[in-house]
C-alpha positions as CSV (number, residue, x, y, z in Angstrom):
1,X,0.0,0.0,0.0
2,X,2.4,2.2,1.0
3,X,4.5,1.9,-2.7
4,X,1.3,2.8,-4.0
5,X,0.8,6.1,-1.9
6,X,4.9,6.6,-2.8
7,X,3.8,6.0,-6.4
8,X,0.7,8.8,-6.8
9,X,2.8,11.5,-4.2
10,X,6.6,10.6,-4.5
11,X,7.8,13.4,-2.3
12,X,5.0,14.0,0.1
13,X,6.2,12.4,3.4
14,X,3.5,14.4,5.7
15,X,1.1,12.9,3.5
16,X,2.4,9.3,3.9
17,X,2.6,9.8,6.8
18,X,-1.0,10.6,7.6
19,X,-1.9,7.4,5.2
20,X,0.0,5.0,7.0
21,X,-1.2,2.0,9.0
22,X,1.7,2.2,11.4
23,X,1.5,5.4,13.6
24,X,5.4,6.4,14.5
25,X,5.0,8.2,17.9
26,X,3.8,6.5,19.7
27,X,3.6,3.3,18.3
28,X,0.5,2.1,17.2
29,X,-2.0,0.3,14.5
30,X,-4.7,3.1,13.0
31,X,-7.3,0.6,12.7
32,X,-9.3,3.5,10.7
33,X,-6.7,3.4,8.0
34,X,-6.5,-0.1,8.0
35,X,-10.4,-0.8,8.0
36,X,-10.3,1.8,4.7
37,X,-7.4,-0.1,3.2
38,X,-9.2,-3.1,3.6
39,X,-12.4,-2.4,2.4
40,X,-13.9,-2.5,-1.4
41,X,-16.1,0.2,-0.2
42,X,-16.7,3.2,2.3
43,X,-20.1,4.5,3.1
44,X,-21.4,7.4,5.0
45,X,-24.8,6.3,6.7
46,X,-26.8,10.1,5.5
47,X,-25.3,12.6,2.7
48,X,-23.7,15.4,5.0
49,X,-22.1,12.3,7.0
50,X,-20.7,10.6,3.7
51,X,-19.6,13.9,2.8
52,X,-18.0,14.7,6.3
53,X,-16.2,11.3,6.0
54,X,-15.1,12.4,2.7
55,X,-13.7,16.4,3.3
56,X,-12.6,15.8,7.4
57,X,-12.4,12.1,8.0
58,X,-10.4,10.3,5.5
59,X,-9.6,13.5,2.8
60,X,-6.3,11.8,2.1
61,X,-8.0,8.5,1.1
62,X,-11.1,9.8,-0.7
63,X,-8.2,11.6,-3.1
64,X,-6.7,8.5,-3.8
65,X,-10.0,6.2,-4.3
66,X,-12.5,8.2,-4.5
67,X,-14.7,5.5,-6.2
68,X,-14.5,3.9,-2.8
69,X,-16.8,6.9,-1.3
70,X,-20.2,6.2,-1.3
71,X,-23.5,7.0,0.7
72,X,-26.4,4.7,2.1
73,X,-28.9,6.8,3.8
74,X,-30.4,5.5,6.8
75,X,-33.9,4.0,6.9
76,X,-36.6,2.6,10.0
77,X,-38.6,-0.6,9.2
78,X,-42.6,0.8,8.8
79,X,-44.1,-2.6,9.9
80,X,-42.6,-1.9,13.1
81,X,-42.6,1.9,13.5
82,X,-45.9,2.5,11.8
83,X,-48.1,-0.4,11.3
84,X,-47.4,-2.0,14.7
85,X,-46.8,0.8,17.0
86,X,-50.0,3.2,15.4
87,X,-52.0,0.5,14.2
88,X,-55.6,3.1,13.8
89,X,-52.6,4.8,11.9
90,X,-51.4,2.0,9.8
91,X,-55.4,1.1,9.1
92,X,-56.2,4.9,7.7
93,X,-53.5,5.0,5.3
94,X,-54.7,1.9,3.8
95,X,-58.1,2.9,3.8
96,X,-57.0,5.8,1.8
97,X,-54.6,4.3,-0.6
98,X,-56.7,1.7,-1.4
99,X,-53.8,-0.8,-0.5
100,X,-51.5,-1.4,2.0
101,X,-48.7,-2.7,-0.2
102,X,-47.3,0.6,1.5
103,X,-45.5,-1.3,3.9
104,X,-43.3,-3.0,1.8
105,X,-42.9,-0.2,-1.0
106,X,-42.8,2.7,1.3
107,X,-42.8,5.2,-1.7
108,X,-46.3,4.5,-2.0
109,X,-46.9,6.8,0.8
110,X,-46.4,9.7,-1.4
111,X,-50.2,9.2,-2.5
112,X,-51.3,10.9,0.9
113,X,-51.0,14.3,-0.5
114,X,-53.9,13.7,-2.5
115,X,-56.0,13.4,0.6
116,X,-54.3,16.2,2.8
117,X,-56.8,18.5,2.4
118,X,-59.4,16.7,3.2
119,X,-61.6,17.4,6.2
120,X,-62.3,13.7,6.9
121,X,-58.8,12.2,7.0
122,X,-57.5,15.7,8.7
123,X,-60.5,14.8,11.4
124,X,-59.6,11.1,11.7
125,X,-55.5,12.1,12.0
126,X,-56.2,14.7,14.9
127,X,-58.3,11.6,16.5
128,X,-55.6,8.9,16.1
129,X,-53.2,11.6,17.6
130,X,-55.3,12.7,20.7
131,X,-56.2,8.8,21.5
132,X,-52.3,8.0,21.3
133,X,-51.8,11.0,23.7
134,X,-54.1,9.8,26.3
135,X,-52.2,6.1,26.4
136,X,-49.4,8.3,26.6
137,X,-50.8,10.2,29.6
138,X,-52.2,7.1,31.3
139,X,-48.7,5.5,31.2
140,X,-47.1,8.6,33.0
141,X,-49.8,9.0,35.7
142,X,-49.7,5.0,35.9
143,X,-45.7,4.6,36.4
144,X,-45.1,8.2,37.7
145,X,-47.7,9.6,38.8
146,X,-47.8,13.1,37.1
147,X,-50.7,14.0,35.5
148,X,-50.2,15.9,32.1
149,X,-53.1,17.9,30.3
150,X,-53.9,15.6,26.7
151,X,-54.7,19.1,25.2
152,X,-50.8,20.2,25.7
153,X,-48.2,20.0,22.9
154,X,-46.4,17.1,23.5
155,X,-42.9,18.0,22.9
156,X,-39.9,14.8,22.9
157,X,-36.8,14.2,22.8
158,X,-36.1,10.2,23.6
159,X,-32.8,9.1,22.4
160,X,-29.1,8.2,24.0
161,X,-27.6,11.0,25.9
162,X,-24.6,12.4,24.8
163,X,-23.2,16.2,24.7
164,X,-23.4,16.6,21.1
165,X,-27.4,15.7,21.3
166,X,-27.8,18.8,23.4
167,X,-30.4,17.7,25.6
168,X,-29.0,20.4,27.7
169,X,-30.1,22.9,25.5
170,X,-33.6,21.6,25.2
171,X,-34.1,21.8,29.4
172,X,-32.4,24.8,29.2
173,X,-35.2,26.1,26.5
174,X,-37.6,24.8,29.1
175,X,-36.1,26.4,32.1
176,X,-36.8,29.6,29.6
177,X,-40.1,28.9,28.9
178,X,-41.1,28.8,32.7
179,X,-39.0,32.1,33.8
180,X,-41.3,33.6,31.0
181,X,-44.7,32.3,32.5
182,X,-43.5,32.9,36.0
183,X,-43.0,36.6,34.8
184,X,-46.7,36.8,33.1
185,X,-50.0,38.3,34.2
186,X,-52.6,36.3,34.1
187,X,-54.1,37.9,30.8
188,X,-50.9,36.6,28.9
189,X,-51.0,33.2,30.8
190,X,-54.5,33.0,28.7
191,X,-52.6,33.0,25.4
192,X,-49.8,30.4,26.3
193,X,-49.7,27.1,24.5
194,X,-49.1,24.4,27.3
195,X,-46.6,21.7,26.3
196,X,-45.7,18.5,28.1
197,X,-41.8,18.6,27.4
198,X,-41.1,14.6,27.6
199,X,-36.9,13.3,27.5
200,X,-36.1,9.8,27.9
201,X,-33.2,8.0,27.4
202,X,-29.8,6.4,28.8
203,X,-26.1,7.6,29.4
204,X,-23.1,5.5,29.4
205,X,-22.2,4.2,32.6
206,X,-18.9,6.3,32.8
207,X,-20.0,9.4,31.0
208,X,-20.4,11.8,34.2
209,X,-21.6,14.8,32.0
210,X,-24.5,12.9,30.5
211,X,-25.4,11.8,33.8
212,X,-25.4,15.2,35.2
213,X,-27.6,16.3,32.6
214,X,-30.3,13.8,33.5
215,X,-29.7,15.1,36.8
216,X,-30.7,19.2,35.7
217,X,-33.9,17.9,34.1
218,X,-35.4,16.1,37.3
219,X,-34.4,18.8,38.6
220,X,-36.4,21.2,37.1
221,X,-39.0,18.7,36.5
222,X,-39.6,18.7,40.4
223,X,-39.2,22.4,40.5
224,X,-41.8,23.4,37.3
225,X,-44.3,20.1,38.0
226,X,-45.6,21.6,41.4
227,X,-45.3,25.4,40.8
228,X,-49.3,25.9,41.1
229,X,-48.6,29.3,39.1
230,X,-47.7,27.1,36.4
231,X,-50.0,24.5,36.4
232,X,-50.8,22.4,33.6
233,X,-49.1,25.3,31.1
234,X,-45.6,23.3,31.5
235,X,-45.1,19.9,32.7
236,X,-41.8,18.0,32.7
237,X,-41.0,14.4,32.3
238,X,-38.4,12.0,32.6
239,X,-39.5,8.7,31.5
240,X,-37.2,6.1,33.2
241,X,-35.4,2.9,31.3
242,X,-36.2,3.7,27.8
243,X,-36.7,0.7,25.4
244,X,-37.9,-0.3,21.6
245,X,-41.7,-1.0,23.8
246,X,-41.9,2.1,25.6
247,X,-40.5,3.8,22.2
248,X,-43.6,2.5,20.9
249,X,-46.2,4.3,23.2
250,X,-44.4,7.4,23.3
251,X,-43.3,8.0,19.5
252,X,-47.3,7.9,17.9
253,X,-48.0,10.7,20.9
254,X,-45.6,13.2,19.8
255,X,-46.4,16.8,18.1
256,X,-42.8,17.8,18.3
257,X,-39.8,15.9,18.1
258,X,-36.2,17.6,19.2
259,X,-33.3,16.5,16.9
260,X,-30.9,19.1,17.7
261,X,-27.4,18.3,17.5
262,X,-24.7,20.3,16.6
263,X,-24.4,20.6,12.6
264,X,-21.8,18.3,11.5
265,X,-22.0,15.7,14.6
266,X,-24.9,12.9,14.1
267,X,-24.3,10.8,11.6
268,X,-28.0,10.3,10.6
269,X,-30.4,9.4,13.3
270,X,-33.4,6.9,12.6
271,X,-35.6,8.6,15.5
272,X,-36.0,11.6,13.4
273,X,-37.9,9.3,10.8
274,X,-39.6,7.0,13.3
275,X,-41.3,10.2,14.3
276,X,-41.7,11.5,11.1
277,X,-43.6,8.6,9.7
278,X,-46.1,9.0,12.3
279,X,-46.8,12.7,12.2
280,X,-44.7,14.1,14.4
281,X,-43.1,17.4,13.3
282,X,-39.6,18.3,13.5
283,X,-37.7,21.0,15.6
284,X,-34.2,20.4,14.2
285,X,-31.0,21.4,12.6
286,X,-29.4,21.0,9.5
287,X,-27.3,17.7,10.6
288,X,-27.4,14.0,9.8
289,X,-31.3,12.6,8.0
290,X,-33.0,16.0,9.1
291,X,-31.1,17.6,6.0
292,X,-32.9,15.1,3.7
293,X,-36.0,14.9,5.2
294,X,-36.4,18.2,4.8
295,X,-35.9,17.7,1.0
296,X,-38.5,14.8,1.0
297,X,-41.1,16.7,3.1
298,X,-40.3,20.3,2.8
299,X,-38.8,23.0,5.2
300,X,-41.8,24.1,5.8
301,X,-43.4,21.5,7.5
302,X,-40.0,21.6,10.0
303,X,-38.8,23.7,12.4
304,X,-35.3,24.2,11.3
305,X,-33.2,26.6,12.9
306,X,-29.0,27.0,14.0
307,X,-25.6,26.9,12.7
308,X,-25.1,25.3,9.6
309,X,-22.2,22.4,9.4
310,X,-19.8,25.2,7.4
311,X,-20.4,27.6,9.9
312,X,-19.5,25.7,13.3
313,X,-15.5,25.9,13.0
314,X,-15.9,29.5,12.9
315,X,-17.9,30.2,15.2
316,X,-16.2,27.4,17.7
317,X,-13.2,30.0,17.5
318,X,-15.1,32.6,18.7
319,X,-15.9,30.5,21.2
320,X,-12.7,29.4,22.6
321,X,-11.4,32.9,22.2
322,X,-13.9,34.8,23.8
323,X,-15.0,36.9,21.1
324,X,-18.2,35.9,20.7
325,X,-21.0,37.9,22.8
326,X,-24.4,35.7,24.2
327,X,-28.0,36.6,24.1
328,X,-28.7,38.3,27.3
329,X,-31.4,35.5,27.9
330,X,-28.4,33.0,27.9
331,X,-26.8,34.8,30.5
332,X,-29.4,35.6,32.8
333,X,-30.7,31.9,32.3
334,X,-27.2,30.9,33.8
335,X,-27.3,32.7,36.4
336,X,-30.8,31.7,37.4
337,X,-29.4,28.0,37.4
338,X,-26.5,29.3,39.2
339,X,-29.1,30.5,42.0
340,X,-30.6,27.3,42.7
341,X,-34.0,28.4,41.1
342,X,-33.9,24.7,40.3
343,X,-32.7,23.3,42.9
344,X,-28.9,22.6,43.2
345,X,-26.6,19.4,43.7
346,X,-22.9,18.9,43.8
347,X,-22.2,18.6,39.9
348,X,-24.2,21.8,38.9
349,X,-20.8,23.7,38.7
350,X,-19.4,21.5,36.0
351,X,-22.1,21.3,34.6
352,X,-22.5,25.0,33.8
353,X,-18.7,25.7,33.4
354,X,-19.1,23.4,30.7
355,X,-20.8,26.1,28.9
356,X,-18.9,29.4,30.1
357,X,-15.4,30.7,29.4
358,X,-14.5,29.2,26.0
359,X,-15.5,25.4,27.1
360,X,-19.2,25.7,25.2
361,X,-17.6,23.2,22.0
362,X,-21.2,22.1,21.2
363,X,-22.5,25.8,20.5
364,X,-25.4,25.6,22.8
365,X,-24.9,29.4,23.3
366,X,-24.8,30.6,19.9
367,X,-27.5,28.3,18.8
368,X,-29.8,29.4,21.7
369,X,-31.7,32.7,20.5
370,X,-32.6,30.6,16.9
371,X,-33.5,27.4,19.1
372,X,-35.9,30.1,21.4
373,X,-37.3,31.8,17.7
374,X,-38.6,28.4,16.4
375,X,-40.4,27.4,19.7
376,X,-42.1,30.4,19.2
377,X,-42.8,29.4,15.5
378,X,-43.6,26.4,17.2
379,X,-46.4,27.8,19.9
380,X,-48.2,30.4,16.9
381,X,-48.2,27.0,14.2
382,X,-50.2,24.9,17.1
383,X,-52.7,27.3,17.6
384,X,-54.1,27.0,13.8
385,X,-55.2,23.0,14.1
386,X,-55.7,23.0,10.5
387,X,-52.6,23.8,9.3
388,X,-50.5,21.3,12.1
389,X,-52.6,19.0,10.8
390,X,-52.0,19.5,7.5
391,X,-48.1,20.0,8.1
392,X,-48.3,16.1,10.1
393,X,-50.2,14.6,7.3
394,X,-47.7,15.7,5.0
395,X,-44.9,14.9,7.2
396,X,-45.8,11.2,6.9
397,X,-46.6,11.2,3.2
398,X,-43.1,12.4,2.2
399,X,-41.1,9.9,4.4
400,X,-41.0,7.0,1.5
401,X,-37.1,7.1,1.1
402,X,-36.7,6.4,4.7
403,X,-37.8,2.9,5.0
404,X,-35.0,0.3,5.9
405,X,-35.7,-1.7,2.9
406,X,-34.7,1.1,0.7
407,X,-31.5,1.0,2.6
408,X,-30.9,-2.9,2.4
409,X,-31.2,-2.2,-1.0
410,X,-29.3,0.2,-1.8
411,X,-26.4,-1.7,0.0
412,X,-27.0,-4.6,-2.0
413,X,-27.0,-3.0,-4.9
414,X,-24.4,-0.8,-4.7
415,X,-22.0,-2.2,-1.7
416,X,-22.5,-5.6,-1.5
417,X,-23.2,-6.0,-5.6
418,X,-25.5,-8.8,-5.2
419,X,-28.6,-9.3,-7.0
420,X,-32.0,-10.2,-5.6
421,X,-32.6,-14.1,-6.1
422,X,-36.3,-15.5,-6.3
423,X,-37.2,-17.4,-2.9
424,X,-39.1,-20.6,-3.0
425,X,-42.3,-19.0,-1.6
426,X,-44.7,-17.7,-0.3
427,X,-46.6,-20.4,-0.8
428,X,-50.6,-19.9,0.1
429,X,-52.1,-21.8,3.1
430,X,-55.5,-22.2,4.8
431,X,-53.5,-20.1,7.7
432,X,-57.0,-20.9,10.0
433,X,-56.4,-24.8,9.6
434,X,-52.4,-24.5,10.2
435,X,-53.0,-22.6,13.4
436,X,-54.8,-25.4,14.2
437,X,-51.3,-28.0,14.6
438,X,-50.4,-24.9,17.0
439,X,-46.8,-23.8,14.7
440,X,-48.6,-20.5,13.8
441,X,-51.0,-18.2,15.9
442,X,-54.4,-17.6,14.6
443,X,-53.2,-14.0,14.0
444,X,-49.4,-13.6,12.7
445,X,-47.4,-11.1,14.9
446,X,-45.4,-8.3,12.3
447,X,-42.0,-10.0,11.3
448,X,-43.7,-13.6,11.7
449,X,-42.7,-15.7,8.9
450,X,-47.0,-15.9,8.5
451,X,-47.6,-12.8,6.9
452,X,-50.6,-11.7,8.4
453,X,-51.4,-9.5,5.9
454,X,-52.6,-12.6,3.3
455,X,-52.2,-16.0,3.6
456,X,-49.2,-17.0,2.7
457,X,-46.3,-18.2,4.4
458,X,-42.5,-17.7,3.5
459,X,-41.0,-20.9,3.5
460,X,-37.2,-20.3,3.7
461,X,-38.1,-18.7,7.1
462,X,-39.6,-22.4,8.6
463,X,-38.2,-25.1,10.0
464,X,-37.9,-28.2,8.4
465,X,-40.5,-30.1,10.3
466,X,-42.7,-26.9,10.0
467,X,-42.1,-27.1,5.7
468,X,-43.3,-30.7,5.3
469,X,-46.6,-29.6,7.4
470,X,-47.5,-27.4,5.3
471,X,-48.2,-29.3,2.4
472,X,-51.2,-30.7,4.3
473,X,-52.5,-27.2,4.5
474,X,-52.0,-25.7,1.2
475,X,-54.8,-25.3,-1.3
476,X,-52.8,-26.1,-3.8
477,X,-50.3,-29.1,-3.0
């Protein structure tokens, strides 16, 4: 490898440097160069990631095989995400496409549109949503015990915590939004749009900052959940041990989910289109899928706001050397925290230092006035039911690209280079006599080898035993 490198840049040692396998000092195997060195092909997992890997990952390599670049977008199965966990969902969109070969050629979905305007579907979306907010709201009071107003905005953000997610700067947007209310007459209070603000997730076992930042929220969830001057107008909640099955109650209940990284740090994210696909707008920036789901849906039905990718360098520097000036809502909101408003615990000081004097890397401060402009955007869109439900309808009915088997594909196609090969069924079956023998349920779960959608069963998914009975069932033998 290295003759070759020699070969195409005879007398660039700093380059063949950077391209070797063998780091000099200290000593040690760069198992990223290796990995690209061995590979036939490299893929990003969403276009701004591919091109990230391309310009700031491995700029060397992509100059000397480019053709090994490639991208393979990111996609969510909808038999799980959509049919199974919003089944009255699922059962509409079949209703209205006249088919529900939807779920296994997604791009159907685009049909929707058709129907967006009309006052029926728009009647029975704002139902489906409402109903999937009360399970919602029965689960919290259930396993919590906090009661949370089915009328609010439900507002998530459920998925791993990590810095460059910027959780932080979604509670510190709420701890915002309740220094406003706190500061309003009751006249104003009238016109506020009450949300249910609603994190879960998990942080690594030794990453202390995450940790802390679950700390902060409980915190101010204790603090805002029994002001009585708030009341139901903010609610906070932490739901505890997040999982695929609680993923499934809480993602058909959303009206706004956060994806809010820092431009140029999430790879792609498959929440963003779990929640897309079931109607739930987007607060976001541009960074990982939300860039191309706002091409497939349209920016406006989003709520895009912050530094672009381009821009963060820049404005990191600024950063670090103290020449950038906050909102004065960011520093009073600091301060506040610094007060105990919210209570206060051991960590809060590193916590907050983490965002002061030049140690802010993910840009939670300069992002913050754009992030407080589109909640606003946020709170006047809500009020016109029409139009959010109009935005949500379309929101689902331009996800088609995003399903997972659009991605399989395009990896077998154009990674893997292997061609779809006919398999040796389904083969039909009178599916109510086999469930008699007790190897099928009477009603297929999604993913069974049964499809429950017809009767036919894929035989390269059965056992042997379970292929020979099936003979005895078939119509056709």
């Amino acid at each position: 490898f290295m003759e070759l490198v020699k070969q195409k840049w005879p007398h660039d040692v700093a380059r063949m440097s950077r391209l070797s396998i063998i780091q000099e000092s200290p000593k040690m195997i760069r198992m990223a160069n290796l990995a690209v060195i061995g590979s036939q092909f490299v893929n990003g997992v969403a276009e701004i990631h591919s091109e990230l890997v391309k310009s700031q990952v491995f700029p060397d390599f992509y100059e000397l095989w480019p053709h090994k670049f490639k991208n393979v977008t990111n996609g969510v199965t909808p038999r799980r995400w959509l049919h199974q966990a919003n089944n009255t969902l699922s059962e509409v969109i079949t209703r209205y496409l006249k088919t529900d070969s939807w779920l296994t050629d997604f791009a159907l979905l685009k049909e929707l549109t058709e129907y967006v305007n009309d006052p029926k579907l728009q009647k029975k979306w704002s139902t489906i949503k409402r109903a999937n907010k009360a399970k919602l709201a029965a689960w919290i009071e259930k396993k919590l015990g906090i009661i949370v107003s089915q009328e609010a905005l439900f507002d998530v953000q459920v998925k791993r915590f990590h810095e460059y997610k910027r959780q932080l700067l979604n509670i510190l947007g709420v701890c915002w939004r309740y220094r406003q209310i706190k500061g309003m007459s009751y006249e104003e209070k009238a016109d506020v749009v009450p949300r249910v603000i609603i994190f879960s997730g998990k942080a690594a076992p030794g990453y202390q900052m995450a940790k802390r930042i679950i700390k902060l929220i409980n915190n101010v969830a204790q603090t805002v959940n029994n002001d009585p001057e708030v009341g139901d107008l903010l609610k906070v909640v932490f739901l505890p041990n997040y999982c695929v099955s609680l993923a499934e109650i809480i993602i058909p209940s959303s009206d706004i989910s956060q994806h809010i990284s820092t431009a140029g740090t999430e790879a792609s994210g498959t929440s963003n289109m779990k929640f897309a696909i079931n109607g739930g707008l987007i607060l976001g920036t541009l960074d990982g899928a939300n860039i191309e789901i706002r091409e497939e849906i349209g920016e406006k039905n989003m709520f895009i706001f912050g530094a672009k990718a381009e821009e963060v360098e820049g404005l990191r520097k600024k950063v670090r050397e103290g020449t950038f000036v906050p909102d004065p809502r960011w520093t009073e909101l600091l301060k506040l925290i610094e007060q105990g408003v919210f209570g206060n615990f051991p960590e809060l000081s590193l916590l907050l230092d983490s965002l002061r004097n030049g140690n802010d890397n993910y840009l939670l401060s300069t992002d913050f006035p754009s992030y407080l402009a589109a909640q606003e955007k946020i709170d006047a869109t809500y009020k016109d039911k029409k139009l959010w439900t109009t935005m949500s309808i379309r929101s689902t009915a331009g996800m088609g690209k995003f399903s997972s088997d659009r991605s399989i594909r395009d990896y077998a196609l154009n990674i893997w280079k292997i061609r779809p090969c006919k398999r040796p069924g389904p083969v039909p079956v009178l599916t109510e006599k086999f469930a008699e023998t007790g190897l099928v349920p009477s009603s297929s779960p999604v993913g069974s080898p049964f499809n429950s959608l017809s009767s036919e069963v894929a035989l390269e998914r059965l056992t042997p035993q379970e292929r020979n009975s099936i003979r005895f069932f078939s119509p056709n033998p």
